[in-house]
C-alpha positions as CSV (number, residue, x, y, z in Angstrom):
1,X,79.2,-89.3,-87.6
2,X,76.3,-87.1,-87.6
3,X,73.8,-88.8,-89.6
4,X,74.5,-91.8,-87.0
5,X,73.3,-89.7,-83.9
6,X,69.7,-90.0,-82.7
7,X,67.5,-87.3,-82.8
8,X,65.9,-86.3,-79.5
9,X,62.7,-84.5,-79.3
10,X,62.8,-82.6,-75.9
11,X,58.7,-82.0,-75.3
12,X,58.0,-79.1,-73.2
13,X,55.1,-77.1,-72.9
14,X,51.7,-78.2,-72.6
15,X,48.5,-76.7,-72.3
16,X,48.2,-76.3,-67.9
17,X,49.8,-72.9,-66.0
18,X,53.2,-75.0,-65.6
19,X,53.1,-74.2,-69.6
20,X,56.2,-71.7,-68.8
21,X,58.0,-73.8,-65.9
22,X,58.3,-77.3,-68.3
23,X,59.6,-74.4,-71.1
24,X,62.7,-74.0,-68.5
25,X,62.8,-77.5,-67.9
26,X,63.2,-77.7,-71.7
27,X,65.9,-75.6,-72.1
28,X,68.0,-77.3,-68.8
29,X,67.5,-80.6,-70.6
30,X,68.8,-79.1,-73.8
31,X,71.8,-78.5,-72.0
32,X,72.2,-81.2,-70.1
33,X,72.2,-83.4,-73.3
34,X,75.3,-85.1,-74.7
35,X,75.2,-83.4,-78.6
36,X,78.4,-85.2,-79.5
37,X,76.2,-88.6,-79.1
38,X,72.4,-86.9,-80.3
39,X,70.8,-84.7,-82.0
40,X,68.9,-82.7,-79.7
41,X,65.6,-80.1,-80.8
42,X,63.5,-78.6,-78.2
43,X,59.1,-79.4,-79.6
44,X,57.2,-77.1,-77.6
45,X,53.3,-78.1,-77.6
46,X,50.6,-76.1,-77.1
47,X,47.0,-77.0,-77.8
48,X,47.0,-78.4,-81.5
49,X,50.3,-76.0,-82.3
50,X,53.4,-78.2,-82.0
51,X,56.4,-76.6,-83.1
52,X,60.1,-77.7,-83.3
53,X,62.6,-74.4,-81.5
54,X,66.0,-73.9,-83.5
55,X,68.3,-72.2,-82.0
56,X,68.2,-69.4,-84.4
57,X,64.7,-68.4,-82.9
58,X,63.2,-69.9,-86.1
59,X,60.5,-72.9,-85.8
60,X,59.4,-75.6,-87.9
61,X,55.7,-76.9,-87.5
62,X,55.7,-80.7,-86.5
63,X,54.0,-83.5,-88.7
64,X,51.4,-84.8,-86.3
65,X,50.9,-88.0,-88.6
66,X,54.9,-89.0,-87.7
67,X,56.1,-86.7,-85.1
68,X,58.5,-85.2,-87.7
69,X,59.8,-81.9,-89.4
70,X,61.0,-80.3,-92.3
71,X,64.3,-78.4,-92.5
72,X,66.6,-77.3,-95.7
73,X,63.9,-79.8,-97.4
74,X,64.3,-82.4,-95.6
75,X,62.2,-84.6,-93.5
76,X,63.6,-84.9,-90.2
77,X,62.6,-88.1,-88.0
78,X,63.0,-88.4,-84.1
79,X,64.3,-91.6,-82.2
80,X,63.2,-90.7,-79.5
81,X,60.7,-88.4,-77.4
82,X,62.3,-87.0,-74.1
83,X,58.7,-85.4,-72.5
84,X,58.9,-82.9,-69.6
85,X,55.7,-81.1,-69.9
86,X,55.0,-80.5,-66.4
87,X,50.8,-81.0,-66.8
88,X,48.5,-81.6,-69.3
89,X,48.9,-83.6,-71.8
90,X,52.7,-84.5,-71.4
91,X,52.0,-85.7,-67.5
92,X,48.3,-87.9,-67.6
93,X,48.9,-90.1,-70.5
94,X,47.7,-88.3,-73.8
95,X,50.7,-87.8,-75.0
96,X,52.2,-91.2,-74.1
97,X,49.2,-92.6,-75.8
98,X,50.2,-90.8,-79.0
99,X,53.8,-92.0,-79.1
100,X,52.7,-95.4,-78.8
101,X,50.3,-95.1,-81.4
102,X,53.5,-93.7,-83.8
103,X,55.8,-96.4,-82.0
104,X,58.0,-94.0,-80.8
105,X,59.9,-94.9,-77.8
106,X,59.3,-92.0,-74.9
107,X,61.1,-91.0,-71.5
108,X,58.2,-91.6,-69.0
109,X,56.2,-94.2,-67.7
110,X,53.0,-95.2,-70.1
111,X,49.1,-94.1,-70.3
112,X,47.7,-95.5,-67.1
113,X,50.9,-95.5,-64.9
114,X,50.9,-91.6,-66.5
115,X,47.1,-90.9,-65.5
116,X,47.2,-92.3,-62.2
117,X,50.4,-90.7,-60.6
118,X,48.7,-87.5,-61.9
119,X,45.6,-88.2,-60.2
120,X,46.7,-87.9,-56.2
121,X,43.5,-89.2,-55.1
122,X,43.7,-92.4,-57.0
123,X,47.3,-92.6,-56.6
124,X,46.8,-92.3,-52.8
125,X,43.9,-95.1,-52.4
126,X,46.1,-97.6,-54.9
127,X,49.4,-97.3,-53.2
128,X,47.9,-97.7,-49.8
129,X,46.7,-101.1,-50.9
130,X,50.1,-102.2,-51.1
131,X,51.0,-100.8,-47.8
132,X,52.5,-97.1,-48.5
133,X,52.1,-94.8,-46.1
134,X,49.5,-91.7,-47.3
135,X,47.4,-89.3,-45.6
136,X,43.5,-89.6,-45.3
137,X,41.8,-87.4,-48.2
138,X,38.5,-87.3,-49.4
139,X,37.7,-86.1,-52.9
140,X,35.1,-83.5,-54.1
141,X,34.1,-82.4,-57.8
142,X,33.2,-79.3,-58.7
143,X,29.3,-78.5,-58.1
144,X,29.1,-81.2,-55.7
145,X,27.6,-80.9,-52.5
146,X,30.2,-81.3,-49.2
147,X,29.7,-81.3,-45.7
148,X,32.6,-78.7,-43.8
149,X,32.4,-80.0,-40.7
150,X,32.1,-83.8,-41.7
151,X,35.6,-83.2,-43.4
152,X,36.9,-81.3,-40.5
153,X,36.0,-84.1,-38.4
154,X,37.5,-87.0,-40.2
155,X,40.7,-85.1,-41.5
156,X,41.3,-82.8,-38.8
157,X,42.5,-79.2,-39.1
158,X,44.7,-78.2,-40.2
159,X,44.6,-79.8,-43.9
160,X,45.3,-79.1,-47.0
161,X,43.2,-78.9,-50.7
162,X,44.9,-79.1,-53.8
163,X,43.4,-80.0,-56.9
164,X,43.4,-83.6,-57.7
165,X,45.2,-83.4,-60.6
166,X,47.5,-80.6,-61.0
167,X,50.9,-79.8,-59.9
168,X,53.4,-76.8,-59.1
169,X,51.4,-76.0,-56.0
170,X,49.1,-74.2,-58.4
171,X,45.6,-73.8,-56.7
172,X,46.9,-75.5,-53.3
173,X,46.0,-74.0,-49.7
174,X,46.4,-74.9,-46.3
175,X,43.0,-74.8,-44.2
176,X,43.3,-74.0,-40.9
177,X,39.2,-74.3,-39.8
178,X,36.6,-75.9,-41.6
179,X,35.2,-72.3,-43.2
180,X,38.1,-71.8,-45.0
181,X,37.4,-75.3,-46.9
182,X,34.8,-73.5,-49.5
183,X,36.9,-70.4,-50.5
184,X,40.1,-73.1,-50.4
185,X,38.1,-75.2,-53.2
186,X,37.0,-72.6,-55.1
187,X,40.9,-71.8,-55.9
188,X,41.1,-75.4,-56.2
189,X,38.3,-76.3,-58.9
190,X,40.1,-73.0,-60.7
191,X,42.6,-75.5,-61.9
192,X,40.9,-78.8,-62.0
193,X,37.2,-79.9,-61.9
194,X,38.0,-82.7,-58.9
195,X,39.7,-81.4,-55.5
196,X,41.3,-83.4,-53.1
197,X,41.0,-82.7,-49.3
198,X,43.8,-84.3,-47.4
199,X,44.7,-84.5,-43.6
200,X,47.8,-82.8,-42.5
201,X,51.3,-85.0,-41.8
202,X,53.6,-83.2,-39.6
203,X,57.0,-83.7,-40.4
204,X,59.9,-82.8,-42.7
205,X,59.3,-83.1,-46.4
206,X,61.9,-84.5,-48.5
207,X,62.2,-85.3,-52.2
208,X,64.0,-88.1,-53.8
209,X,64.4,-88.9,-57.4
210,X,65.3,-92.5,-58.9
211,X,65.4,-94.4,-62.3
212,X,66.0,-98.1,-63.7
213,X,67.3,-99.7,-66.4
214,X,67.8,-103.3,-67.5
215,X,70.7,-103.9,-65.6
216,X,70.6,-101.2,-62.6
217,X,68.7,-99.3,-60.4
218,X,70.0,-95.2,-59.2
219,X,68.7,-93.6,-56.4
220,X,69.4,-90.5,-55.7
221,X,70.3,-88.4,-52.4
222,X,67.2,-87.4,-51.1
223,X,66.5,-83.0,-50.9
224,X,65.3,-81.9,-48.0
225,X,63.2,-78.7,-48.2
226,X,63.0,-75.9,-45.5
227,X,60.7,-73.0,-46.2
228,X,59.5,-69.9,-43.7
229,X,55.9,-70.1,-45.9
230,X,52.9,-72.4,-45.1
231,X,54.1,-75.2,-47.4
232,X,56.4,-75.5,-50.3
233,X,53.9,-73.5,-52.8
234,X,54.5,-72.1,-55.9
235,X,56.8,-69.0,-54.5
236,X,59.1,-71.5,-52.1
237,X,59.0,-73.9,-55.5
238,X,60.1,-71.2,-58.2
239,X,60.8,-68.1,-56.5
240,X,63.5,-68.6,-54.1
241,X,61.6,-68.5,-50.5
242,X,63.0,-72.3,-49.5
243,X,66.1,-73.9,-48.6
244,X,67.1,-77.1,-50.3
245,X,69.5,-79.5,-48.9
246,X,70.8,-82.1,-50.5
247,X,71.2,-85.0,-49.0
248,X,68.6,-84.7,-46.2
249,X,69.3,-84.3,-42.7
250,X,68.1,-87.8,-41.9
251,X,69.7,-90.7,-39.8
252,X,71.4,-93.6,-42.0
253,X,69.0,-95.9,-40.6
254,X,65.7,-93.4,-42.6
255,X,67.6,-92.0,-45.1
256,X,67.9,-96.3,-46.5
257,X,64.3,-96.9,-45.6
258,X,63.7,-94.0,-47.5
259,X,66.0,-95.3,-50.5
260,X,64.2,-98.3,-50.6
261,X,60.7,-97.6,-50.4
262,X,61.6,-95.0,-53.4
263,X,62.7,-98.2,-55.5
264,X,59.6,-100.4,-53.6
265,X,56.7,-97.8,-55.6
266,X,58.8,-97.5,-58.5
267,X,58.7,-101.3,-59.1
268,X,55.2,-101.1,-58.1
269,X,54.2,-98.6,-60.5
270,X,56.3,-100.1,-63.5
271,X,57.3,-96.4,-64.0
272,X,60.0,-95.8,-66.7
273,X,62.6,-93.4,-66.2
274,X,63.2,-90.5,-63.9
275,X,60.6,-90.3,-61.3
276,X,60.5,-88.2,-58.3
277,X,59.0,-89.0,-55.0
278,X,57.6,-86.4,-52.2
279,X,57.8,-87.8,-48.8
280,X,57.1,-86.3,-45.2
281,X,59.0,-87.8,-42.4
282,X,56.6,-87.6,-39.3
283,X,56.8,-89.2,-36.1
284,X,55.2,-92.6,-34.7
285,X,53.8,-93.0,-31.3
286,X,57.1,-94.2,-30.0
287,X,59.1,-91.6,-31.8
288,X,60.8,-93.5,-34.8
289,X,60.6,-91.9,-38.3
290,X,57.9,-92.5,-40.2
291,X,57.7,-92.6,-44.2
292,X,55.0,-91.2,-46.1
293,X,54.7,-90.6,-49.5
294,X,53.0,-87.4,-50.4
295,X,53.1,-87.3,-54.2
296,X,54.9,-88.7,-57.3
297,X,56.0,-86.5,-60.1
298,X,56.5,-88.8,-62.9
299,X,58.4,-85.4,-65.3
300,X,60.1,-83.9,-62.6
301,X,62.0,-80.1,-63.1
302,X,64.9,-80.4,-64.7
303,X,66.5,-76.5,-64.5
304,X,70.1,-76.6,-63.3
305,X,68.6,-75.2,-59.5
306,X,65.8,-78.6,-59.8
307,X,65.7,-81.1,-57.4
308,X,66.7,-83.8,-59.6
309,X,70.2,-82.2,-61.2
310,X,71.2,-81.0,-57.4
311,X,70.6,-84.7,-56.4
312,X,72.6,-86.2,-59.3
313,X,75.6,-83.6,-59.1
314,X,75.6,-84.7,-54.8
315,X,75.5,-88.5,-56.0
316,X,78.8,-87.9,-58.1
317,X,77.1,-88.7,-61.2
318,X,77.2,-86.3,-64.6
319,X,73.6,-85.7,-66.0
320,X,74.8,-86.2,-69.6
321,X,75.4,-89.9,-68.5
322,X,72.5,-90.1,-66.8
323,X,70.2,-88.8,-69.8
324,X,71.9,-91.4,-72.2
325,X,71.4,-94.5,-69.5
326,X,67.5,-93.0,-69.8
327,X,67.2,-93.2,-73.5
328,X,69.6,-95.7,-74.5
329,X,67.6,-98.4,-72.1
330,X,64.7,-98.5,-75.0
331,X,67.0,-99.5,-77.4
C-alpha cells in the first residue's frame, strides 16, 4: 500500500563545481530505485535553498527544522536520506551532522569518517598507520610559503597536486619539473584553500566499489580505467576520453588481494554503505603487483555509464536490490 512505502529523499546537489555531476547522479538513483517498495523525491541543495524536484518540473521548498515538505497540504516526512552530493556539504560531514541531529537515518558513512575520506591528505597519513599502501604527499595551504625544489626532491617528478579536498579531478595537474609546482597550485587553491603534493605511482588504476550490511559483505568487480590523457581528469571522467573495463585485467591472485583490502579499509573506516576505492597497481622490486590506494569516494557516481552500476550489472546483481539492502540495513 502506498502510504506503507518509505519515502526516500535522493540529496543531490551541493554547493562545490560537481554541483551538476551529483544532479545526474540524482536522476540515475531516481531510476535505479524500486517505487513499488518507496517513495522516491529527488532534494536538490544548494547553499541555504533546499528544494524537493517533482516530476512535473514543480518544486516544494524543504522544512529545514524536519527535513520535510508540503504537497496538496500535506506535510510530507522522509524515512530516509539517500545523499549523493559529490562535494561540499553532502561529502565532508555537514550534512551527516544535520541528519543526525533530526535522527534521520542517511546512506553514507558519519561526520568524521565523512570529513576524513574527503580530506586525501589526512586520509593518506591515517590509513598508512594501519599499513595501506599510499603515496608520499606533502601538504601546502594557500599563502604559505614552499620550497620547489625541496618537494621535487623528496617526491620526485613527475607528481601530481590536487587540492586536498575536492574531487572530480577538478583543479588536479600532473607536474612534470619542479617550476610547474607554483602555476599547478595556483589551479589547485582555485578550488580548495589546502593543496596536496603527492609522488607519482606508476601502474594501472583501478576502481572498486563495496558495501556491508548486518549480515553480508558485496564486493564488486573492480574497473579498470585506460585513458590516452595525463591521468583520469575531469574530460576522461565525464566526457568520454577513457576506456573502462569491468572487471580489471588483473591475475586472480591481485584481483582477491585487491577484494580484500577493499573490505580491509572499509572495516577500518566504519564506512556505511556504498563506498568506492581508487587503487594503482604498480610494481615491487621483484615484479609482483603491488596495491595502493589512491583515494576513497565515500558518494560515488551513480549515472547508468558510473563505475559503480557497470560493476554491479558485471557482478549479476540488479541495482534496485542493491539500493534496498542499502537502506533497509538501518532499519
Amino acid at each position: 500500500m502506498e502510504n506503507l512505502k518509505r519515502n526516500i529523499a535522493i540529496v543531490c546537489g551541493g554547493d562545490s563545481s560537481e554541483h551538476d555531476v551529483s544532479m545526474r547522479s540524482g536522476e540515475g538513483l531516481y531510476s535505479f530505485f524500486d517505487k513499488e517498495k518507496y517513495n522516491v523525491y529527488i532534494v536538490d541543495i544548494k547553499g541555504l535553498s533546499w528544494n524537493v524536484n517533482f516530476d512535473n518540473g514543480e518544486t516544494a521548498p524543504i522544512d529545514k527544522n524536519d527535513f520535510s515538505f508540503m504537497r496538496d497540504g500535506k506535510v510530507i516526512k522522509f524515512d530516509y536520506a539517500y545523499i549523493t552530493i559529490h562535494g561540499q556539504p553532502g561529502e565532508n560531514g555537514p550534512l551527516q551532522g544535520y541528519f543526525d541531529l533530526i535522527h534521520l537515518p542517511y546512506s553514507t558513512s558519519g561526520v568524521l569518517v565523512e570529513a576524513m575520506t574527503f580530506d586525501k591528505y589526512v586520509l593518506n597519513n591515517y590509513l598508512r598507520g594501519f599499513g595501506v599502501n599510499v603515496a608520499d604527499s606533502v601538504l601546502i595551504r594557500r599563502d604559505e610559503e614552499f620550497d620547489e625544489e625541496a618537494i621535487a626532491a623528496r617526491l620526485g617528478m613527475p607528481c601530481f597536486v590536487k587540492p586536498a579536498a575536492d574531487g572530480s579531478s577538478f583543479g588536479v595537474s600532473k607536474v612534470k619539473n619542479a617550476d610547474q609546482l607554483a602555476p599547478a597550485l595556483r589551479v589547485a587553491f582555485m578550488e580548495c584553500s589546502e593543496a596536496m603534493v603527492e609522488g607519482f605511482m606508476d601502474g594501472i588504476e583501478i576502481s572498486q566499489g563495496i558495501y556491508k550490511t548486518a549480515d553480508k559483505t558485496v564486493v564488486f568487480p573492480a574497473t579498470e580505467v585506460v585513458t590516452n590523457n595525463e591521468f583520469f581528469d575531469y574530460n576522461a571522467k565525464y566526457n568520454g576520453q577513457v576506456k573502462e573495463i569491468t572487471p580489471a585485467r588483473l591475475s586472480p591472485e591481485t584481483a582477491e588481494k585487491v577484494a580484500a583490502e577493499t573490505s580491509r579499509i572499509y572495516d577500518i573506516l566504519h564506512a556505511n554503505g556504498i563506498i568506492r576505492i581508487d587503487y594503482i597497481i604498480s610494481k615491487d622490486a621483484d615484479g609482483n603487483d603491488k596495491i595502493n590506494m589512491l583515494e576513497i569516494n565515500t558518494t560515488p557516481g551513480m549515472t547508468v555509464t558510473s563505475f559503480i552500476p557497470q560493476q554491479v550489472r558485471a557482478a549479476g546483481l540488479d541495482i534496485k536490490d542493491v539500493l534496498s539492502d542499502i537502506v533497509e540495513n538501518q532499519f
